[in-house]
KOLRO-13570 format. One record per residue (C-alpha): z, y, x. Coordinates in nm, 4 decimals, decimal comma. Example, Ala and Ser with C-alpha at 12.3 -4.5 7.8 and 13.67 -1.06 7.14 Angstrom:
REM KOLRO-13570
{{0,7800 -0,4500 1,2300}},
{{0,7140 -0,1060 1,3670}},
This chain:
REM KOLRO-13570
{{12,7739 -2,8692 8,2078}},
{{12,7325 -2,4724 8,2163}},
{{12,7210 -2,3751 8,5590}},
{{12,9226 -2,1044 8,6913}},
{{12,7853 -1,8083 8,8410}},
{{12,8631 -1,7677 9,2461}},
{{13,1170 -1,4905 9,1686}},
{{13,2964 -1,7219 8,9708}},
{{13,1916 -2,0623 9,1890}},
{{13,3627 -1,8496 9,5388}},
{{13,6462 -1,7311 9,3625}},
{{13,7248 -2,1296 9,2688}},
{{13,6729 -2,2040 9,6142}},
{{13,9628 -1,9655 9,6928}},
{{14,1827 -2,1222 9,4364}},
{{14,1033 -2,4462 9,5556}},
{{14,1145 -2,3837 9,9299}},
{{14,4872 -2,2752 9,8335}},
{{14,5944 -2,5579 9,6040}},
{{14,3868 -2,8359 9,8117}},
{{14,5534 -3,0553 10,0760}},
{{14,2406 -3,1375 10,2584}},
{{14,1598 -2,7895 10,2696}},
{{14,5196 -2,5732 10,3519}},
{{14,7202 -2,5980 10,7359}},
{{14,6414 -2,8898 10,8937}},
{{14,9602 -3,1418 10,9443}},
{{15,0232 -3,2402 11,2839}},
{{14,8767 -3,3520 11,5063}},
{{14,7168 -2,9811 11,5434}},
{{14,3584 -2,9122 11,5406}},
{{14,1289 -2,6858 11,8182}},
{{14,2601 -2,3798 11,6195}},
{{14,0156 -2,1156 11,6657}},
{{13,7094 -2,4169 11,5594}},
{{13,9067 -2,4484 11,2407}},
{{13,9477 -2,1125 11,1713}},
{{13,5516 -2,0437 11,1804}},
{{13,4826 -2,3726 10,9479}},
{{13,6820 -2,2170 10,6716}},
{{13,5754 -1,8537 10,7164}},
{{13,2079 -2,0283 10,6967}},
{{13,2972 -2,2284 10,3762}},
{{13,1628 -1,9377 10,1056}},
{{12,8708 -1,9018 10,3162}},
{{12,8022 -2,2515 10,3020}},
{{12,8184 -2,3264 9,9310}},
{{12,6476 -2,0859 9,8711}},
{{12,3546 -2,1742 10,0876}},
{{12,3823 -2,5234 9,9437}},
{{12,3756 -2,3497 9,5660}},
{{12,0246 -2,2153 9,7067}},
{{11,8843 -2,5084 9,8188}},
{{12,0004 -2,7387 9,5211}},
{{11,8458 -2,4659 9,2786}},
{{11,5000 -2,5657 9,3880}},
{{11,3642 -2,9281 9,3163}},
{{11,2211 -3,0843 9,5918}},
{{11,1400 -3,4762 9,5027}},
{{10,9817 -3,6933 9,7241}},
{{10,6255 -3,5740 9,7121}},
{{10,6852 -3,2303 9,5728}},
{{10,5194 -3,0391 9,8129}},
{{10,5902 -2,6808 9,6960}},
{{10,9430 -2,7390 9,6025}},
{{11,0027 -2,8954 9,9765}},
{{10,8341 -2,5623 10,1651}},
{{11,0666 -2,3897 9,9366}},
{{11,3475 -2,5458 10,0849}},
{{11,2353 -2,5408 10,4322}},
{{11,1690 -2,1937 10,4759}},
{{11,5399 -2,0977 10,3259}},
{{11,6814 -2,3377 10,5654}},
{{11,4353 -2,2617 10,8982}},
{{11,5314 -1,8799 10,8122}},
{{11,8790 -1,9321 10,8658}},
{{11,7967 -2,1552 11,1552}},
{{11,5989 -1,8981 11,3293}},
{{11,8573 -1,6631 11,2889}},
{{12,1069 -1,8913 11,5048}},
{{11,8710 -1,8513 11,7924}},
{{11,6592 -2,2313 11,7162}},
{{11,3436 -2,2577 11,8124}},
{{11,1797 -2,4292 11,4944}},
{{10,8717 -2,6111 11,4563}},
{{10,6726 -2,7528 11,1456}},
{{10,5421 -3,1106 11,2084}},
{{10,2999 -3,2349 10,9623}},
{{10,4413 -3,4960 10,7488}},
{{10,2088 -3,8235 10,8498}},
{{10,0768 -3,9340 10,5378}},
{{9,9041 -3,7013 10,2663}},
{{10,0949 -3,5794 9,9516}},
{{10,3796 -3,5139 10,1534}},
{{10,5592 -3,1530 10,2684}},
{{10,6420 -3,0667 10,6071}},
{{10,9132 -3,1976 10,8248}},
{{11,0998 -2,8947 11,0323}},
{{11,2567 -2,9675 11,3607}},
{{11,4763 -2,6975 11,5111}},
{{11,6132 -2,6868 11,8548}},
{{11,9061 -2,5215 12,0376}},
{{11,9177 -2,5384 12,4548}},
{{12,2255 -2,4715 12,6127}},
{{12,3564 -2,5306 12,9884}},
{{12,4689 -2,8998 12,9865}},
{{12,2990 -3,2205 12,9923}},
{{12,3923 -3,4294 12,6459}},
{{12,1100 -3,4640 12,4326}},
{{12,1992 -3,4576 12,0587}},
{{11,9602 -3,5681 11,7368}},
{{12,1181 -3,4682 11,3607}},
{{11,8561 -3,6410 11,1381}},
{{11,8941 -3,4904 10,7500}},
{{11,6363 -3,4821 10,4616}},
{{11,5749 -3,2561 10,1930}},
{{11,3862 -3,4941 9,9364}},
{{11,5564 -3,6287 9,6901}},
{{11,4929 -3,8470 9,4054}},
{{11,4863 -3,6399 9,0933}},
{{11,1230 -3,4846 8,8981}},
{{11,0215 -3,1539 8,8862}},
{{11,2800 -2,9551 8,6205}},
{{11,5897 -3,1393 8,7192}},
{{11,7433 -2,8338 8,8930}},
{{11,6576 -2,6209 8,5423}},
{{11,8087 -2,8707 8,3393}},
{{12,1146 -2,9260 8,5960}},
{{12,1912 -2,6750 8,8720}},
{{12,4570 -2,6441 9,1300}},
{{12,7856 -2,6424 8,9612}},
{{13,1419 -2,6526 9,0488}},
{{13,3948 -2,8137 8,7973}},
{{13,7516 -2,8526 8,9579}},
{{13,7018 -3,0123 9,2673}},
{{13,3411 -3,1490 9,2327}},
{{12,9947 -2,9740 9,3116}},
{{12,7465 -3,1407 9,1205}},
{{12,3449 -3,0964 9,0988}},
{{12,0326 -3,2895 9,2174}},
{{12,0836 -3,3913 9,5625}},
{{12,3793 -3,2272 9,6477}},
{{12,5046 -3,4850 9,8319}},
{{12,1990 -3,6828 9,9298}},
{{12,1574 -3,5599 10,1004}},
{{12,1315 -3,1775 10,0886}},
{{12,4907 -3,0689 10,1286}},
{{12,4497 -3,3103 10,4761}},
{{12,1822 -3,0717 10,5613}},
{{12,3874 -2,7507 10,4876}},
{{12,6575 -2,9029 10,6912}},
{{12,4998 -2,9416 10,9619}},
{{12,3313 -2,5605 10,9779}},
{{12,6381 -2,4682 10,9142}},
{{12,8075 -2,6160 11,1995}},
{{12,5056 -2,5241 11,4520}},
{{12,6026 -2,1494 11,3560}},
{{12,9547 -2,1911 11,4241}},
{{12,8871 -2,3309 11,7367}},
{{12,6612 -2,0504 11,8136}},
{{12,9022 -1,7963 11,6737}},
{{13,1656 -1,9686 11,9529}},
{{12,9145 -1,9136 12,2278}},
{{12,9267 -2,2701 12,2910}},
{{12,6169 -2,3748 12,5147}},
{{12,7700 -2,7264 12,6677}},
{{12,5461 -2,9490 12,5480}},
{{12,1689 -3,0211 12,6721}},
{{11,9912 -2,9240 12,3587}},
{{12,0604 -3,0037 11,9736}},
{{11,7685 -3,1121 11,7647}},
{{11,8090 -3,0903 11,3929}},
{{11,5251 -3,2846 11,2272}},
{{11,4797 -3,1776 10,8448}},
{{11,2814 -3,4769 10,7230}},
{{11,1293 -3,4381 10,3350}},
{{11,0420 -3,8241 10,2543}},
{{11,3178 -4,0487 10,3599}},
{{11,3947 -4,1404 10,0330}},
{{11,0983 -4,3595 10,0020}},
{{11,1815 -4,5119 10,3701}},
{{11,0218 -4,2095 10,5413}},
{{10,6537 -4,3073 10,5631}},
{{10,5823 -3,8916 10,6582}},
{{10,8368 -3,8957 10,9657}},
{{10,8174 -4,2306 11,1332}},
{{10,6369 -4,1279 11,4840}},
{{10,8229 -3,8331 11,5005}},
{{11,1715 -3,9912 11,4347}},
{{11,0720 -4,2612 11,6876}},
{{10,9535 -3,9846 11,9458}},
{{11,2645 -3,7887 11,9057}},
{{11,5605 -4,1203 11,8790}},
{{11,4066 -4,2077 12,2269}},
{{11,4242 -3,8644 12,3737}},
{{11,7882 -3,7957 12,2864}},
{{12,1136 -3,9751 12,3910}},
{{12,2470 -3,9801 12,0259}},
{{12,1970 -3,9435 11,7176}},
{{12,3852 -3,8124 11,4181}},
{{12,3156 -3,8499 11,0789}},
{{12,4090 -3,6251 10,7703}},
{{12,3975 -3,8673 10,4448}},
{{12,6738 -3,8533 10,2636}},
{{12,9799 -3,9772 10,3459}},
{{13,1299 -4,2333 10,0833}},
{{13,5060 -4,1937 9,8695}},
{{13,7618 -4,1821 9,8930}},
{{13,6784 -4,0844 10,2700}},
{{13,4413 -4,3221 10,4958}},
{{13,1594 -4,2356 10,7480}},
{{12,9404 -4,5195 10,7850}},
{{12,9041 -4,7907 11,0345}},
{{12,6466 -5,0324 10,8738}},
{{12,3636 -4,9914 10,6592}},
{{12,1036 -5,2405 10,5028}},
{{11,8066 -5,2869 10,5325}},
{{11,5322 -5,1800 10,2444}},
{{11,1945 -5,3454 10,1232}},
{{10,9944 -5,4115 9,8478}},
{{10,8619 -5,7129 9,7516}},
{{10,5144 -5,6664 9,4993}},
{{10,4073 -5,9388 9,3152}},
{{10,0635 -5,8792 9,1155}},
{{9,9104 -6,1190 8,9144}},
{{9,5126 -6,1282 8,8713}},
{{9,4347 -6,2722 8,5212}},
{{9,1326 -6,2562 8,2442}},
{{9,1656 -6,0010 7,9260}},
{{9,0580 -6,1048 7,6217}},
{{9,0708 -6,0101 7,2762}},
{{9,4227 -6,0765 7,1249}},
{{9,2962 -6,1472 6,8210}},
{{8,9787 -6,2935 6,7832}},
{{8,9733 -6,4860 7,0679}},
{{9,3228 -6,4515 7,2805}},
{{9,1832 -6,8373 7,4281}},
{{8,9789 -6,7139 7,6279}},
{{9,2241 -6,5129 7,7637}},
{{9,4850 -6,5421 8,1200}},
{{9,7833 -6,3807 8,0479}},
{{9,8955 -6,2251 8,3626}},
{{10,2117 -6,0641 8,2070}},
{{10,3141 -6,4641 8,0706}},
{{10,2437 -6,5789 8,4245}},
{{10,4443 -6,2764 8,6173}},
{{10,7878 -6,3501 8,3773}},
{{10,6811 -6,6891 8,4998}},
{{10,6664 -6,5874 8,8657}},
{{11,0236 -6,3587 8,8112}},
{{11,2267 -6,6610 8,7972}},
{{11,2013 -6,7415 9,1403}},
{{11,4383 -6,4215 9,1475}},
{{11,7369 -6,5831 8,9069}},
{{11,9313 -6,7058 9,2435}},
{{11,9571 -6,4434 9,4680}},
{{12,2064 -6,1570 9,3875}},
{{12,1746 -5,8592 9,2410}},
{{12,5091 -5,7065 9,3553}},
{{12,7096 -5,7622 9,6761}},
{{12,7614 -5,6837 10,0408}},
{{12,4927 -5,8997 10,1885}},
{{12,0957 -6,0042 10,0218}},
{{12,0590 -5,8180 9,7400}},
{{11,7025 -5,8245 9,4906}},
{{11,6711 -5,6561 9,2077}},
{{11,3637 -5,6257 8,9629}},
{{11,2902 -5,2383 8,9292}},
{{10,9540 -5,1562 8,8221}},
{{10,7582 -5,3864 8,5725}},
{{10,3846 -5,3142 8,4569}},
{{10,1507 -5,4709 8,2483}},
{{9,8510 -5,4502 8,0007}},
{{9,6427 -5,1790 7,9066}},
{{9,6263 -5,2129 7,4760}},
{{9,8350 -5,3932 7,2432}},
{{9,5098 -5,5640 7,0998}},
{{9,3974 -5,6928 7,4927}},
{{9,5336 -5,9907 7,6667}},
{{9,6698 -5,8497 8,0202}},
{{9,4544 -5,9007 8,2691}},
{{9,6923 -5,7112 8,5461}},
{{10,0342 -5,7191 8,5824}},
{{10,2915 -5,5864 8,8877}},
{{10,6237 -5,6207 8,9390}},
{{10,8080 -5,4787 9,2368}},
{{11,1608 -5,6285 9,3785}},
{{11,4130 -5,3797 9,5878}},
{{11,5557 -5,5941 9,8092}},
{{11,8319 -5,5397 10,0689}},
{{11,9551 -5,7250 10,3538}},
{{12,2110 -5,7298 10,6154}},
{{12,0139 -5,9224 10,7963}},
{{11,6028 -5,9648 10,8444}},
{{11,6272 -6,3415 10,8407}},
{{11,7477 -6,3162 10,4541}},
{{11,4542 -6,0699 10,3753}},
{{11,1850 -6,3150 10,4888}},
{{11,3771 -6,6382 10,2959}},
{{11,3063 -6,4427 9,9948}},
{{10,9384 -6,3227 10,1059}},
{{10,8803 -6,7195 10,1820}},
{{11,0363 -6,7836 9,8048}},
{{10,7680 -6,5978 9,6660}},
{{10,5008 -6,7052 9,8383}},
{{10,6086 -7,0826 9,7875}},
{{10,6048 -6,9978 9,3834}},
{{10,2930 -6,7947 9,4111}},
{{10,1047 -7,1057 9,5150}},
{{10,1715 -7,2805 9,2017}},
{{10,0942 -7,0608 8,9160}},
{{10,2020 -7,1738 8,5356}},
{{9,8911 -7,0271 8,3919}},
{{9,5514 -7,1928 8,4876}},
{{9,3151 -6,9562 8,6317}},
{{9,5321 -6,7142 8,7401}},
{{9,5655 -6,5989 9,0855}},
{{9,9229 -6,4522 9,2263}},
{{9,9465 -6,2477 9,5322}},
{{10,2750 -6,1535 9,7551}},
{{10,3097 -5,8830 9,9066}},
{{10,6240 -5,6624 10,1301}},
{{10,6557 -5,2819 10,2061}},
{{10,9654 -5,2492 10,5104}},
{{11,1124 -4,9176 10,4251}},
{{11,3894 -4,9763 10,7117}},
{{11,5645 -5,2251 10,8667}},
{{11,9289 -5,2979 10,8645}},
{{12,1417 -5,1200 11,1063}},
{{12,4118 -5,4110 11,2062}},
{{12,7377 -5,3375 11,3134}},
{{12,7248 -5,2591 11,6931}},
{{12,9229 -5,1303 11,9900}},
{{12,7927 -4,8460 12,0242}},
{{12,8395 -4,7227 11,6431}},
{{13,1695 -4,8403 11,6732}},
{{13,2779 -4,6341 11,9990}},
{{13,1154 -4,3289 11,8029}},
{{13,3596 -4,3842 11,4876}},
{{13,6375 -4,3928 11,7186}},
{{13,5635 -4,0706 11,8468}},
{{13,5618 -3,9500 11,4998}},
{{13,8729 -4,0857 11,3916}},
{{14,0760 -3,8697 11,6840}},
{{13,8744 -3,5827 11,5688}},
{{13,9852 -3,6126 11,1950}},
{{14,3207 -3,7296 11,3172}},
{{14,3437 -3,3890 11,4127}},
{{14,3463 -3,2756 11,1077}},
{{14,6268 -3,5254 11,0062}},
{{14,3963 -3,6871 10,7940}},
{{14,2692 -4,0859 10,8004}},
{{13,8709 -4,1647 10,8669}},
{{13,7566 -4,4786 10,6994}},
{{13,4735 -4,6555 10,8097}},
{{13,2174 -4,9202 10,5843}},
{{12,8859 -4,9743 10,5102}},
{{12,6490 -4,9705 10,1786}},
{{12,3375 -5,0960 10,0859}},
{{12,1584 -4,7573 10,1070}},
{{11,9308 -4,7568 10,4353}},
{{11,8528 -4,4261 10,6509}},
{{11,7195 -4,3132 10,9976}},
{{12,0190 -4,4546 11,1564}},
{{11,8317 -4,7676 11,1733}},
{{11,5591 -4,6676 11,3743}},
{{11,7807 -4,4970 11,6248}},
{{11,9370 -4,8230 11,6689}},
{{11,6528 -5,0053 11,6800}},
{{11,4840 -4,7818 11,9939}},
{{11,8489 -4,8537 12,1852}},
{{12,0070 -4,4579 12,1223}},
{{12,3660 -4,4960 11,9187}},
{{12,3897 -4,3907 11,5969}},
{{12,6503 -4,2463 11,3756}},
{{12,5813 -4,2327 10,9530}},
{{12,7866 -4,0631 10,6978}},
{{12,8583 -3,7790 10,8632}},
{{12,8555 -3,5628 10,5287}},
{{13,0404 -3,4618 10,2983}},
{{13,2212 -3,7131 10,0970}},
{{13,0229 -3,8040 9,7366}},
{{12,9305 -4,0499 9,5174}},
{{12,7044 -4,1596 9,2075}},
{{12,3626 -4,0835 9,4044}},
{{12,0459 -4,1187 9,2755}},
{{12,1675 -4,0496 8,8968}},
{{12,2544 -3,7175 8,7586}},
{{12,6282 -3,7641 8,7421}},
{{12,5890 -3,7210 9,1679}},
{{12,9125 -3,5763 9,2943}},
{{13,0696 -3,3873 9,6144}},
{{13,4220 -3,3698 9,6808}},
{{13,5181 -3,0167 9,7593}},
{{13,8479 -3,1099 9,9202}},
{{13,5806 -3,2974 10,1539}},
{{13,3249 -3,0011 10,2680}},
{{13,5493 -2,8083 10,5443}},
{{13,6982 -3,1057 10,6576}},
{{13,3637 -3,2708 10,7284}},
{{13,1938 -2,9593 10,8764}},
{{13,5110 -2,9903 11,1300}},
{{13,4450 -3,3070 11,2011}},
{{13,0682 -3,2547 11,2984}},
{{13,1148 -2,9814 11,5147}},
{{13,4238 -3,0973 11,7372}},
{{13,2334 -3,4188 11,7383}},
{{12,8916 -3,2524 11,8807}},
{{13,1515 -3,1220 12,1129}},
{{13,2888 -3,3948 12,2540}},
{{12,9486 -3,5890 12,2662}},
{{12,8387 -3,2604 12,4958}},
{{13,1573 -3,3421 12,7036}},
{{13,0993 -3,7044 12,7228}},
{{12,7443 -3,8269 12,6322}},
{{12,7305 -4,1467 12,5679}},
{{12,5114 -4,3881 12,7336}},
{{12,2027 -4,5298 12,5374}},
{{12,1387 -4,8789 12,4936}},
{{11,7995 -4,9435 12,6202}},
């Protein structure tokens, strides 16, 4: 698709603004007018922030392409007034995780958790940049979860631009590995979900127009098999084939699903041998799994194991293995009270909130899990993540900035309590 240029990009936006429902006069029910007013005066400014930041590739693990998107985003934050800090991520090979905070005169306490990494290689923005065809923005990450992040900068400056101090303080944590279960940010998410009353996150919201009030849990399950090379011609008897015995060991996998709302395990990374001419001696496979549930994730773990024990292949050894990337968040009360206070707001807007769940895991979880409610899907609305057709809904982007800053709002008005 051949990108237009921003000229041409903020002069669609105009068109669109015009032609779109989401985006024209509100129906009734009215919304706070003068909040409204500011989220669409801030819409060109915001895509085309979000054009900058999806321009720059910044993978999991891409350490120069995630400072590059850290100091165009800290810059603006800076501007606003934050104070902004640089926490080192807390494992090696990682980039920097940015926390900014706003103080104003009240007492509410307020976390918005977003990351920057994404899944795609270096040259995917090259191949792919931000682009705007009808009513879609397309590029790597620009809904997962970068246009989350833009989002919520954007709404921190509108805020700001109100003179609206209400609220305790506002922490904006700008994490750069959660899309490998955010092994460089776990102390510091757990430091900061315990020191705030709530906390808001900016993945994407899902279609036609849902935020999200349960997520799954993520892990991988490795199995490696240990067996003997050999030569595969002369003398492929002497051999253990530990490729044979792993397809052996992936059958324990045929029952569980690979699609659904609840367990779900799926085979996604296969590896074995070194030459075609060498009996394996080595071979790993690796098992996404996602639960609703922890109970289901162990059954499966115990599965393993039990098949482990018994190889098909003499001489070969089998080891089982699990990597937590997060756990499930489950649908609660105090999600659910949250939601509700998002509905009104959107109602405001005469427009209908949905509310579900997916399979893909986030912070969320962990604020749960220390007892501080959490709130997911706060972005804009997208779809086809993690694959380069990924989509936002324009129609979705001022409506969902709305929606983020009335609701930081009302939390400053009526903090909720935590559940520790």
């Amino acid at each position: 698709m051949r990108p237009h240029t921003l000229l041409t990009t903020l002069a669609l936006l105009a068109t669109t603004a015009l032609a779109s429902p989401a985006l024209s006069a509100p129906k009734s029910p009215k919304p706070d007018a003068k909040i409204w007013a500011a989220v669409q005066a801030a819409q060109a400014g915001q895509l085309k922030l979000l054009e900058s930041v999806v321009n720059i590739d910044s993978g999991t693990g891409d350490v120069e392409g995630g400072r590059k998107v850290a100091a165009i985003l800290a810059a603006r934050l800076k501007a606003l007034g934050a104070t902004v800090e640089t926490h080192a991520a807390e494992i090696d090979g990682l980039p920097e995780n940015t926390v900014a905070t706003l103080t104003g005169t009240g007492k509410a306490r307020i976390l918005i958790i977003g990351h920057i990494d994404t899944v795609f290689g270096p040259g995917t923005a090259a191949k792919r940049p931000f682009s705007v065809s009808g009513e879609r923005l397309t590029g790597p990450g620009v809904g997962d979860e970068k246009g989350g992040v833009v989002q919520a900068i954007t709404a921190l400056e509108i805020l700001q631009g109100q003179k609206f101090k209400g609220y305790g303080k506002i922490t904006l944590l700008i994490e750069t590995s959660e899309e490998r279960g955010s092994p460089g940010t776990r102390n510091l998410i757990d430091a900061l979900v315990k020191s705030h009353d709530v906390e808001l996150n900016v993945e994407p919201g899902d279609s036609p127009d849902l935020i999200t009030v349960w997520r799954k849990g993520s892990a991988t399950i490795n199995i490696d098999v240990k067996g003997r090379a050999a030569h595969a011609g002369v003398a492929p008897q002497d051999g253990r084939n530990a490729a044979v015995e792993l397809i052996h060991q992936l059958e324990t996998l045929t029952p569980f699903p690979k699609s659904g709302t609840g367990l779900t395990a799926n085979l996604t990374i296969l590896q074995a041998g070194s030459r075609y001419n060498i009996i394996p001696e080595d071979a790993r496979a690796q098992i996404n799994v996602r639960v609703r549930q922890d109970s289901d994730l162990e059954a499966l773990q115990t599965a393993f194991e039990t098949s482990a024990r018994t190889p098909s292949i003499p001489d070969t050894k089998v080891t089982i293995t699990r990597e937590t990337s997060f756990p499930p968040l489950p649908n609660n009360a105090g999600t659910d009270a949250l939601a509700e206070r998002a509905k009104a707001i959107y109602a405001g807007l005469g427009l209908t909130l949905g509310t579900g769940g997916n399979g893909g895991a986030s912070e969320s979880a962990l604020a749960h899990l220390a007892g501080t409610p959490a709130l997911d899907g706060l972005g804009p609305v997208g779809g086809d993540f993690h694959s380069e057709k990924e989509w936002v809904d324009l129609k979705s982007v001022t409506p969902r900035t709305y929606l983020l800053t009335k609701l930081i709002m009302d939390l400053a008005a009526n903090t909720p309590k935590p559940n520790r």
